[in-house]
DRENPA-804567 format. One record per residue: residue in one letter; chain; residue number from 1; x, y, z of N, C-alpha, C in turn. Coordinates in Angstrom, 3 decimals. Example, Ala and Ser with C-alpha at 12.3 -4.5 7.8 and 13.67 -1.06 7.14 Angstrom:
<sites>
   rest   kette    nr       n_px       n_py       n_pz      ca_px      ca_py      ca_pz       c_px       c_py       c_pz
      A       A     1     13.190     -5.690      7.800     12.300     -4.500      7.800     13.200     -3.300      7.800
      S       A     2     12.850     -2.250      7.080     13.670     -1.060      7.140     12.900      0.030      7.870
</sites>
This chain:
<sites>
   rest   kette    nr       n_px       n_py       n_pz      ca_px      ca_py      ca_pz       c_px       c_py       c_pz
      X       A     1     99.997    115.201     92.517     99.620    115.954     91.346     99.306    117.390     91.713
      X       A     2     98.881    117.592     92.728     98.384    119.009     93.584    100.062    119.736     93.445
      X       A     3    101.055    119.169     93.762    102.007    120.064     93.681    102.837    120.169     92.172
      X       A     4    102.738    118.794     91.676    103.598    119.365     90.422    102.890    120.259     89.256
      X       A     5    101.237    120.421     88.648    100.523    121.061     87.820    101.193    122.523     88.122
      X       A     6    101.124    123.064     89.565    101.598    124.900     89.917    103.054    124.579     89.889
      X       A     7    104.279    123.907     89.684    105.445    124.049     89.800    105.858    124.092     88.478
      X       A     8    105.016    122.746     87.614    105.305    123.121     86.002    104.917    124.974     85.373
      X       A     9    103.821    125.322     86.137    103.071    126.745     85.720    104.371    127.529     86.594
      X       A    10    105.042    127.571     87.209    105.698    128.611     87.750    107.175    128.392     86.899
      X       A    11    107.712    127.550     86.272    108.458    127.096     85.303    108.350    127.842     84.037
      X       A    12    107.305    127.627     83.607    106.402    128.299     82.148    106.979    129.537     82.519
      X       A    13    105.824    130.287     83.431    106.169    131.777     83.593    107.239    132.460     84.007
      X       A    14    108.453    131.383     84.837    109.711    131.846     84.729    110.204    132.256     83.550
      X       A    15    110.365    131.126     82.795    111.041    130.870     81.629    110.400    132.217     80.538
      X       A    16    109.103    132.486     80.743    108.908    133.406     79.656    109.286    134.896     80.033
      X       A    17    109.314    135.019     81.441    109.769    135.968     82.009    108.651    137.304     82.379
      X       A    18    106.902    136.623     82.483    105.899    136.976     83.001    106.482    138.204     84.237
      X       A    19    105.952    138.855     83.717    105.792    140.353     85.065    106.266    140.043     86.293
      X       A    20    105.435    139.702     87.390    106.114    139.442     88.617    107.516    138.100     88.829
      X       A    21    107.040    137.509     87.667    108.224    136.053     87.917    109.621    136.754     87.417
      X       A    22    109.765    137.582     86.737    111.555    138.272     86.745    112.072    138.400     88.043
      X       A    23    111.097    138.874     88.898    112.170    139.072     90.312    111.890    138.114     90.832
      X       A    24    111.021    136.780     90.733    111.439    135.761     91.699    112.322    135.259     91.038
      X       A    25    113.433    134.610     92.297    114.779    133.842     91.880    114.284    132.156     91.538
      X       A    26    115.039    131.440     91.029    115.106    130.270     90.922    115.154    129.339     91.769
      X       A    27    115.658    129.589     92.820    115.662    129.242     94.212    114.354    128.913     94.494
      X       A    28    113.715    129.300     94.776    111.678    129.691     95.052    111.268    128.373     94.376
      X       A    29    111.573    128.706     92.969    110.995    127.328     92.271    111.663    126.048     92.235
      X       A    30    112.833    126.120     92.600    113.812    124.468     92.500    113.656    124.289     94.129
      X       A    31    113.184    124.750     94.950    113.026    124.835     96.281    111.194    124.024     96.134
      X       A    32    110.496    124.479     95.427    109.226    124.112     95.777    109.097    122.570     94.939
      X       A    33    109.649    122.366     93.915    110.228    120.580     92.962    110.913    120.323     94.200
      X       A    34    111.899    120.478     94.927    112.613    119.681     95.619    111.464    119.040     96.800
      X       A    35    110.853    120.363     97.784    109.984    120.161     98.623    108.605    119.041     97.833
      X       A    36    108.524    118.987     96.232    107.266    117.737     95.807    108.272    116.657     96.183
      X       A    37    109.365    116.883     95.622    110.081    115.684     95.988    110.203    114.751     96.869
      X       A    38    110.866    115.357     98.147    110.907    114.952     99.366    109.345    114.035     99.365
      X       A    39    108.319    114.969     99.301    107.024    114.449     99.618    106.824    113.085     99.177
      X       A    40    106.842    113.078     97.805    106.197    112.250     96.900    107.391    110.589     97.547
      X       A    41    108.234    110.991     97.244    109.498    110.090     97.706    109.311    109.367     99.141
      X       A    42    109.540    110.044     99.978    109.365    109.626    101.143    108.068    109.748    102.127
      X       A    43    107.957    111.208    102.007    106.828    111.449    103.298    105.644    110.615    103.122
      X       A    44    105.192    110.310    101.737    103.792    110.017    101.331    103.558    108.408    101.869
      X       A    45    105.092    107.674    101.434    105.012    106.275    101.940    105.093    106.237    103.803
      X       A    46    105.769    107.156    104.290    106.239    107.535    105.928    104.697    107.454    106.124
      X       A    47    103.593    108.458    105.602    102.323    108.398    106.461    101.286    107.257    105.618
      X       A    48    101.781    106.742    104.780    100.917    105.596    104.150     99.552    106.200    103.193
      X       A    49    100.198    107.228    102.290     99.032    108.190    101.802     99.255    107.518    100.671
      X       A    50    100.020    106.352    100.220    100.453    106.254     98.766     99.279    104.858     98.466
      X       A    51     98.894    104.603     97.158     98.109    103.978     96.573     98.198    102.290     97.198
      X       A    52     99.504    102.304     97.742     99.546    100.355     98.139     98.628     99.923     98.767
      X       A    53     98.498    100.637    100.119     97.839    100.018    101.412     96.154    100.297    100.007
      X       A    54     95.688    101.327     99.841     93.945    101.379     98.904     94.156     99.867     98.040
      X       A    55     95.079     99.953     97.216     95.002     98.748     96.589     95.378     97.455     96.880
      X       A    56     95.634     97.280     98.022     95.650     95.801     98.957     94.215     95.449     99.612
      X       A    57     93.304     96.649     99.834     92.233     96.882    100.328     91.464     96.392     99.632
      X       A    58     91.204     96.785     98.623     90.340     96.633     97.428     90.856     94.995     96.946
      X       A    59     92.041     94.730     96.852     92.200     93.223     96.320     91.605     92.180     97.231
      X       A    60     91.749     92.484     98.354     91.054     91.793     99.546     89.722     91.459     99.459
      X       A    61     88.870     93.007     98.861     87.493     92.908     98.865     87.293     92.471     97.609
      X       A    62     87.757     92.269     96.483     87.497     91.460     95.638     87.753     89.749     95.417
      X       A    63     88.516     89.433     96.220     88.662     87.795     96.644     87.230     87.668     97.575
      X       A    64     86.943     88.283     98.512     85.885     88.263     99.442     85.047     87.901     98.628
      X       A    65     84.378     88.875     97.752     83.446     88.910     96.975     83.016     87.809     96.004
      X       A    66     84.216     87.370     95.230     84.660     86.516     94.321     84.339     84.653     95.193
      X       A    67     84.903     84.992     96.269     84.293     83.451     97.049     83.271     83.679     97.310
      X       A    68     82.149     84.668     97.747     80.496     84.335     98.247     80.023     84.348     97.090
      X       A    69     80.595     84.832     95.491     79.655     84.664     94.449     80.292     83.111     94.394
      X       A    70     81.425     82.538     94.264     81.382     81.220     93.730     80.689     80.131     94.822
      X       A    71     80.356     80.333     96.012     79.634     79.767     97.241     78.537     80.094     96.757
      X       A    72     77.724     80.781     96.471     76.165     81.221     96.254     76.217     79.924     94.913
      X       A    73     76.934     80.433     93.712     76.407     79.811     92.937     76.546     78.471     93.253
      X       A    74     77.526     77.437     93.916     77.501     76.038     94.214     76.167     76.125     94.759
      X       A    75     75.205     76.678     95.878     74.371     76.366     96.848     72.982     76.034     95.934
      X       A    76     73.065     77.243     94.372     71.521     76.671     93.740     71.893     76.210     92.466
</sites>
C-alpha cells in the first residue's frame, strides 16, 4: 500500500498536467507501477513479508488456546 497511494497521486498529477509533472515522462511513472509490481508479485512472497506465514501463526495460536480453554473447562 506504501507504494501504490504515491503512484496513483503521481497519475492524478500527470494526467492533470500539475507544474513540475509536464516534464516528467511517463516512463518515471509506468517504471515506478511496474517496480510495485515486481514487489508485490514476487519479492514480497521471495522474503516471506506477505500475510500467509502471520496468518498460519495466529491460526496456530488460536487452536492452542482453544484446547487449554476446552481442557480447563473439562478439569472444573
Amino acid at each position: 500500500m506504501f507504494l501504490i497511494i504515491p503512484i496513483v497521486i503521481l497519475y492524478a498529477l500527470k494526467l492533470l498536467e500539475v507544474s513540475f509533472m509536464e516534464q516528467v515522462s511517463w516512463w518515471w511513472i509506468n517504471g515506478l507501477a511496474f517496480a510495485a509490481f515486481i514487489w508485490f508479485e514476487f519479492l514480497e512472497r521471495m522474503f516471506g513479508l506477505d500475510k500467509r506465514k502471520d496468518d498460519m501463526h495466529h491460526k496456530k495460536m488460536h487452536a492452542e488456546r482453544m484446547k487449554r480453554s476446552f481442557k480447563e473447562g473439562k478439569k472444573k
